[in-house]
Phi, psi and omega in degrees: 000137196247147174276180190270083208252192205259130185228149183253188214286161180269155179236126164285082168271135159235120182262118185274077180276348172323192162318109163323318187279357160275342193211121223211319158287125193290336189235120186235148184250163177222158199219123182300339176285343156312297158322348176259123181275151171086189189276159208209095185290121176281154182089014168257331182191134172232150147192141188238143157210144167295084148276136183231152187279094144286028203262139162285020163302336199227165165254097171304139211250349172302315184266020166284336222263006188225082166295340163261012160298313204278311175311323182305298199295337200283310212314301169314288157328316190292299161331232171028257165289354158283340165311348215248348170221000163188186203296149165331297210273333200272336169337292183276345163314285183312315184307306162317311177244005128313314176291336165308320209271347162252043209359058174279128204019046175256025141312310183274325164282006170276348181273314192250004176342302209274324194319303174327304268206186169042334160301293189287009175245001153232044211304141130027106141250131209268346157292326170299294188317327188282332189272357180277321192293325167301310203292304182307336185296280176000284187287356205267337193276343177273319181289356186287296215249328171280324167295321163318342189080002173314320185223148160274173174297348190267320186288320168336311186275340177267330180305325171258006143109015186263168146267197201273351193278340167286297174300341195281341201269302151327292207273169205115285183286359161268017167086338191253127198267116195262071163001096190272170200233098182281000000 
């Protein structure tokens, strides 16, 4: 009989650089069960993360004890406010070669300058991702109701704003197959 063996427990971190003033706390716990709809028995399934505000707006006692955290957070900061007087991209350029030139991480943009640079111009935006996730909802949900046979494909198509030839080419590639009409 093999025994049990002992691992130790995992810590979820998530760093948090956004606005200060969206997480005004430096440290947040965050509970995947917050995210669930409808009734849920507790304690069948948990998972936690720890988010912490790194922005150097305030002083965090994480980046005195992490120096390529703390470098990481001016680099940002650094984004930021040059955003503040010009486009995004020359932003993050000057941001890039100030911080080399005050050796903030600058090993590593120097090494890694375009990646960085192609990172922070194509950054997260968490509105779009919410509005695209309605929309995949959206469509997934129509494509949903035509394999039920609930709606035809002409409503379908008017409903996601396609023509019908699009849609017919969507559900296709959703596995359900349309019968053409010759």
């Amino acid at each position: 009989m093999s025994s049990l063996l002992k691992i130790p427990a995992p810590k979820y971190i998530v760093f948090y650089n956004g606005n200060s003033a969206k997480m005004p706390d430096d440290i947040i716990e965050l509970k995947l069960s917050s995210a669930f709809e409808g009734d849920y028995e507790p304690g069948k399934f948990e998972w936690t993360a720890t988010m912490i505000n790194i922005r150097s707006d305030r002083d965090r006692d994480i980046l005195n004890k992490c120096k390529p955290l703390k470098e990481y957070s001016t680099f940002v900061e650094e984004v930021i406010v040059n955003n503040q007087t010009m486009g995004i991209e020359d932003a993050v350029k000057k941001s890039v070669d100030d911080c080399i030139k005050n050796n903030v991480l600058k090993d590593f943009l120097e090494t890694h300058r375009k990646e960085v640079v192609d990172m922070c111009l194509t950054e997260f935006d968490e509105t779009k991702w919410g509005e695209l996730m309605k929309e995949e909802g959206h469509q997934k949900g129509i494509i949903s109701l035509v394999k039920k046979g609930k709606i035809s494909v002409e409503d379908a198509a008017e409903e996601l704003g396609l023509d019908v030839p699009a849609t017919e080419k969507l559900l296709a590639d959703n596995g359900i197959q349309v019968p053409s009409v010759v």
